[in-house]
NUMIGU-374338 format. One record per residue: y, z, x of N, C-alpha, C in turn. Coordinates in steps of 0.1 Angstrom, whole numbers, padded with zeros to 4 digits, always signed. Example, Ala and Ser with C-alpha at 12.3 -4.5 7.8 and 13.67 -1.06 7.14 Angstrom:
-0057+0078+0132-0045+0078+0123-0033+0078+0132/-0022+0071+0128-0011+0071+0137+0000+0079+0129/
END
This chain:
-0180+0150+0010-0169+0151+0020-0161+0164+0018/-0158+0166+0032-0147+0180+0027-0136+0176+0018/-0130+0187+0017-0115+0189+0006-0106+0185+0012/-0104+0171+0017-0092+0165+0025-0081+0165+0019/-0071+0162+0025-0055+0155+0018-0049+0145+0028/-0048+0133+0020-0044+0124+0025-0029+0124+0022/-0018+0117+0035-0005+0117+0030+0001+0100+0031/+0000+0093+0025+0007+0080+0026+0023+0077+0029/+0031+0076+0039+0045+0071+0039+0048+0053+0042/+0055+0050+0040+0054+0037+0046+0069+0030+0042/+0066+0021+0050+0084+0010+0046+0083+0002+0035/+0089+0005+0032+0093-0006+0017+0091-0025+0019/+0082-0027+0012+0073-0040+0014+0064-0044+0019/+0061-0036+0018+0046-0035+0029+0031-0032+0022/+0031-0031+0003+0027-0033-0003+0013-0022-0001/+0021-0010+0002+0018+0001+0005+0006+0009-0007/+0021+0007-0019+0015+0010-0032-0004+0009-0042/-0001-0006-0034-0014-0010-0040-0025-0009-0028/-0022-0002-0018-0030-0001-0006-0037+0011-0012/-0029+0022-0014-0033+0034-0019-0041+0038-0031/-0036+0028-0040-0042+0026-0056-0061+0020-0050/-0063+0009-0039-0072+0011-0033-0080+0021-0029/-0075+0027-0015-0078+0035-0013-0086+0050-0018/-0078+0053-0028-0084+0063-0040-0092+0059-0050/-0095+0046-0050-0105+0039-0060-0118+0043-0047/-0117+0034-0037-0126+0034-0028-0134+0050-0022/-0121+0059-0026-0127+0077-0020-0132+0079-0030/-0127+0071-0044-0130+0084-0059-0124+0098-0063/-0110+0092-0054-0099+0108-0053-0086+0102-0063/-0085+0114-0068-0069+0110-0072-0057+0110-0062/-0047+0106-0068-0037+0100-0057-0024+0100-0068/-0013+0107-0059-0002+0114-0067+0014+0107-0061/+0019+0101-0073+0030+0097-0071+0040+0095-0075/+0043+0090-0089+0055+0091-0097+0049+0106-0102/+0041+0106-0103+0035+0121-0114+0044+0134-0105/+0044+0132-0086+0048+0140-0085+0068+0142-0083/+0072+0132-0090+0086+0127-0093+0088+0136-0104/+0078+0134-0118+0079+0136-0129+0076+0155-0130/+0072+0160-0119+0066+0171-0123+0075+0181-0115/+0083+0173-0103+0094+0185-0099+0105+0177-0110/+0107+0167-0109+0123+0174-0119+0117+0179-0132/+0109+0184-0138+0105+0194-0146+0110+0206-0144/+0104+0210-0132+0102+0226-0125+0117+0224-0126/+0126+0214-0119+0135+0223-0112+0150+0216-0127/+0145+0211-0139+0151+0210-0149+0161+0197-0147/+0152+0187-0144+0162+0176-0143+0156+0165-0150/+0163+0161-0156+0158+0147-0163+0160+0135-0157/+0146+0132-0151+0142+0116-0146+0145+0105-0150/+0150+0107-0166+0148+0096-0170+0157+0089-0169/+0171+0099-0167+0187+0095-0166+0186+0084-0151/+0182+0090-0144+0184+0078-0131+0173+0064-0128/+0164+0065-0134+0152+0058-0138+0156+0048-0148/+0161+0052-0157+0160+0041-0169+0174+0040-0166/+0185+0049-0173+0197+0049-0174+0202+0031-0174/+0210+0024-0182+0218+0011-0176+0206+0002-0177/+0194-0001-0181+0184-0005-0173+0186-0020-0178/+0196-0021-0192+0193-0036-0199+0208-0043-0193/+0217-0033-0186+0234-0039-0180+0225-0044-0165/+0219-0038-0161+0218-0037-0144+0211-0051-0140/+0212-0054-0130+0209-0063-0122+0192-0062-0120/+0182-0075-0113+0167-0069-0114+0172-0062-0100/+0179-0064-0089+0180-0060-0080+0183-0045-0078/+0193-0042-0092+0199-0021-0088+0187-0019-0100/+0176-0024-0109+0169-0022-0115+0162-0013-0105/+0155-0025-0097+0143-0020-0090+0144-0011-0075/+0162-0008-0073+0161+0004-0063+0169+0012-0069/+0167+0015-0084+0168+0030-0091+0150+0031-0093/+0141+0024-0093+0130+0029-0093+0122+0031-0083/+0128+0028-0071+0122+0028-0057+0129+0038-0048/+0143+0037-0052+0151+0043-0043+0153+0061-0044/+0140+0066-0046+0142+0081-0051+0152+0087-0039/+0158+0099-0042+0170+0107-0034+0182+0093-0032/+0182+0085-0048+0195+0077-0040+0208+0086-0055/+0203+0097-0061+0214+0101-0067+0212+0112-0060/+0223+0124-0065+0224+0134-0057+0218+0148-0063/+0214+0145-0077+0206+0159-0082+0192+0159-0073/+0185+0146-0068+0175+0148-0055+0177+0157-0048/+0190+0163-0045+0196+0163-0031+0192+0180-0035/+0197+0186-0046+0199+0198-0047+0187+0205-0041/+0190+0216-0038+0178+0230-0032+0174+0230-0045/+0175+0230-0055+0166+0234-0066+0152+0220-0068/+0162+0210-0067+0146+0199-0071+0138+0199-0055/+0147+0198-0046+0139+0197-0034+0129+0209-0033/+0129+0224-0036+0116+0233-0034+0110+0228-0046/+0115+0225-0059+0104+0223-0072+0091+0206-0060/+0100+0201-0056+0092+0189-0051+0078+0196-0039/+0085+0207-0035+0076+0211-0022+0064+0218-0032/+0070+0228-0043+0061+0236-0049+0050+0225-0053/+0052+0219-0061+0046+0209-0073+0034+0202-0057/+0040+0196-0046+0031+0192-0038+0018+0204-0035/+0027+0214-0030+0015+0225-0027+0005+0227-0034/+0012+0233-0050+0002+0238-0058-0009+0228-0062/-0005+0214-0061-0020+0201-0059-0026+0203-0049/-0022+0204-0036-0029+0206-0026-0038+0219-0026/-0033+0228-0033-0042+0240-0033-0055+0240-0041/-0051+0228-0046-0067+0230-0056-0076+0227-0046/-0093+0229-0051-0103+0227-0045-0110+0215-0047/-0098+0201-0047-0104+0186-0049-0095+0179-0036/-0101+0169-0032-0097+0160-0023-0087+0149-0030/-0076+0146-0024-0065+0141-0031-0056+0134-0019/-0052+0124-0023-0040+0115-0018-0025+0115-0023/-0016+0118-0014-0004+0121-0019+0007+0108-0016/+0013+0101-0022+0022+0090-0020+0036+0094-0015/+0038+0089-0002+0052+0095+0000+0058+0113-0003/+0071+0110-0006+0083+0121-0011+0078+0136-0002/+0078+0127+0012+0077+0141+0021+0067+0143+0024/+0057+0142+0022+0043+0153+0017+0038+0156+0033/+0038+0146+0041+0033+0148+0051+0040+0158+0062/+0054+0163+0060+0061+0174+0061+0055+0187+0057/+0055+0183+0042+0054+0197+0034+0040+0199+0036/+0030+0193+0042+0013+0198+0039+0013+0198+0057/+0019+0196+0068+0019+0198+0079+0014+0210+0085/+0013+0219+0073+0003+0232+0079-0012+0237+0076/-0010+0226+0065-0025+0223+0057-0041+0223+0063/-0049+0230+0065-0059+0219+0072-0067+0211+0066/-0075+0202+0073-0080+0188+0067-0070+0178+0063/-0057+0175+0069-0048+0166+0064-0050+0155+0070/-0049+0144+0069-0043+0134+0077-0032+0126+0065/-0018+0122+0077-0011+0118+0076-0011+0102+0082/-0010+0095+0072-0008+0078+0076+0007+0075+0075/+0013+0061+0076+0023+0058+0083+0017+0040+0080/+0023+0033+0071+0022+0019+0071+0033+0012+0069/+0033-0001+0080+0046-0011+0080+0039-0021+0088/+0049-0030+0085+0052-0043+0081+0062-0051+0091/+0061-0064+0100+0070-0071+0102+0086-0073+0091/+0095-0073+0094+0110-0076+0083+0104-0089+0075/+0100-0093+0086+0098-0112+0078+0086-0111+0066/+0075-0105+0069+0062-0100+0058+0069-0090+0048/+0075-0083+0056+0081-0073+0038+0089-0083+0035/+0101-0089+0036+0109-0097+0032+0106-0104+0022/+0092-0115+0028+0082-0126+0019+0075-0118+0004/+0071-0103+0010+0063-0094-0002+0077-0094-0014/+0083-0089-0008+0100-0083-0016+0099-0094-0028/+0104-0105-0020+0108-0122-0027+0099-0124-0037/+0082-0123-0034+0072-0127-0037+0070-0121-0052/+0070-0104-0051+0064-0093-0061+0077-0092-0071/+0089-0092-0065+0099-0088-0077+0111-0103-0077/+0104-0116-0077+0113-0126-0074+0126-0128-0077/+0130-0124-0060+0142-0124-0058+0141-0134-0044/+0156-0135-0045+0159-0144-0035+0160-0138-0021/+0158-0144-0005+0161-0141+0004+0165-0133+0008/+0187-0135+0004+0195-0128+0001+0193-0111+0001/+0190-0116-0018+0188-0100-0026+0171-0088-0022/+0165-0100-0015+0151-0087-0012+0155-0085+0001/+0166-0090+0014+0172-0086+0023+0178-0073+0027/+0190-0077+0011+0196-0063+0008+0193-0053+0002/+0180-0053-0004+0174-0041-0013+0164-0038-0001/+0157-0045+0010+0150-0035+0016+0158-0026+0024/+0170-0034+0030+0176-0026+0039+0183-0010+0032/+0186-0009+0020+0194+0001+0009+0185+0008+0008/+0170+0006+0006+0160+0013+0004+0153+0022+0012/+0150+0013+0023+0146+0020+0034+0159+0032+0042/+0175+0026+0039+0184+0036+0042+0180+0048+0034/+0182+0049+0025+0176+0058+0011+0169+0069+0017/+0154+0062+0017+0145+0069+0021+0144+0077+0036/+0153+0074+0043+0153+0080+0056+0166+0091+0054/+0172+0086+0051+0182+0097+0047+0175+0111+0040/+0170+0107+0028+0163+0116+0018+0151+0124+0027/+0147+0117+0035+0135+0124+0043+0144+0134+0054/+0150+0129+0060+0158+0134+0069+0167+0145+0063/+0170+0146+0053+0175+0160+0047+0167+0167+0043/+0155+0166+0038+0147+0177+0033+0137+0181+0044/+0139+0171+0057+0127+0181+0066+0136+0184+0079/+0149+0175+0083+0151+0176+0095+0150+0170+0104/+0142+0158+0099+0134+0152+0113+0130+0136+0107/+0132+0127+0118+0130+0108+0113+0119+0108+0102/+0123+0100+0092+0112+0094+0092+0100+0090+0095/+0102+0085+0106+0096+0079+0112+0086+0086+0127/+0092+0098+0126+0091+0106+0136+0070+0107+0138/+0064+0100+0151+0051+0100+0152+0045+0117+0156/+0049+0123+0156+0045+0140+0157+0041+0142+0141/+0045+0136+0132+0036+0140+0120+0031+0128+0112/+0023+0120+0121+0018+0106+0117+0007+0106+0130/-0008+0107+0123-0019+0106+0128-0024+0093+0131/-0019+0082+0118-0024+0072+0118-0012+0063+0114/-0011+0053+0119+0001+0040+0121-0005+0027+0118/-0007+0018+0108-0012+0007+0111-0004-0003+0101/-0005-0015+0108+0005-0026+0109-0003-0038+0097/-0001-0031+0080-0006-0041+0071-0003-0062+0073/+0006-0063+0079+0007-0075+0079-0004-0080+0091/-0010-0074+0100-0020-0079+0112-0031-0077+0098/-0038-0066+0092-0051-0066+0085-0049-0069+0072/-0037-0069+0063-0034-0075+0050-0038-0059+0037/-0042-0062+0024-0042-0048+0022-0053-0046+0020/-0063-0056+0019-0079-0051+0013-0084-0044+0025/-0083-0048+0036-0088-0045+0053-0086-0033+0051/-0066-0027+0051-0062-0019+0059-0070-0012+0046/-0070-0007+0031-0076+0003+0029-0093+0002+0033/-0100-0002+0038-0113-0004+0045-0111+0004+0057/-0107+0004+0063-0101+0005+0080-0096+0024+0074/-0092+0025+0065-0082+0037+0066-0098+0048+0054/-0104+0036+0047-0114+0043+0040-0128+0050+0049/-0125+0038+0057-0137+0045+0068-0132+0059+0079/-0120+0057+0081-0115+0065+0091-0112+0081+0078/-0110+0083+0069-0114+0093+0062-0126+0099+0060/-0139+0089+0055-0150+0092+0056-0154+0103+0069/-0151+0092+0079-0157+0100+0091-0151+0110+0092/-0137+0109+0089-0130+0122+0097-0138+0136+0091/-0139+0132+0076-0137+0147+0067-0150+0146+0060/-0162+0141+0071-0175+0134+0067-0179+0151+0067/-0192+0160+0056-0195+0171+0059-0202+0174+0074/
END
């Protein structure tokens, strides 16, 4: 296959994560995610660990698990210095001469001039993420209600300052598909074939 780059975004519960851990098993590509968390606040001299762990044995499972989900929900995210270390650290992976999947934190922004990209986009019914939420980090109704809603605010926000433009916005999403209609084994099948062909030699 060519030297593709795949960009994964998606809504929080929609069990996205392990779609992609798929996916990259199924290409035989690596696939980049906290690594690429860990590697701009390097560049740009911030310690991850303070908003990541920080409180982790006082906190609640609920502010537990959206200090580890909810990246750009402190504000050293926010600075010009970690946001270009985040763009750099993306690029310079994408520059290499290997085919790679990128998780989230923009990428499908920042590689938007790339060629061979494709950009995906996966979600979920409220009531399927809701059930996943409850299901994977057992919490109640309630509490996976209020952490998708904080999360997904989060992440639109955070996306929306560093490019300008929705989340959600379909001008830089090739591919849109609805994991609760195919479940996750399908959709990375469905998304493994549609790379094959695309970036088939």
């Amino acid at each position: 296959m060519k030297n593709f780059k795949v960009t994964i975004s998606r809504e929080f519960g929609c069990n996205a994560r392990e779609i992609t851990r798929l996916l990259a098993g199924k290409l035989g590509v690596e696939w980049y995610d906290k690594e690429l968390v860990d590697l701009a606040a390097q560049k740009a001299g911030i310690n991850v660990d303070v908003f990541l762990d920080a409180n982790m044995l006082i906190d609640s499972p609920e502010t537990q698990l959206l200090k580890r989900f909810g990246y750009g929900s402190t504000t050293s995210f926010y600075s010009e210095q970690a946001i270009q270390a985040q763009i750099e650290v993306i690029r310079e992976i994408a520059d290499r001469r290997e085919p790679s999947i990128f998780f989230g934190r923009c990428a499908d922004y920042i590689l938007r001039e790339y060629p061979n990209t494709l950009n995906i986009f996966l979600y979920s019914s409220v009531e399927a993420r809701k059930k996943h939420i409850m299901e994977t980090y057992d919490l109640s109704e309630r509490s996976a209600d209020k952490l998708m809603k904080r999360i997904d605010r989060q992440r639109h926000n955070y996306y929306k300052y560093v490019t300008g433009v929705n989340r959600g916005d379909r001008n830089l999403k090739h591919i849109m598909i609805d994991v609760e209609r195919f479940g996750s084994e399908r959709t990375s099948d469905i998304l493994c074939n549609i790379v094959k062909t695309e970036f088939a030699d």
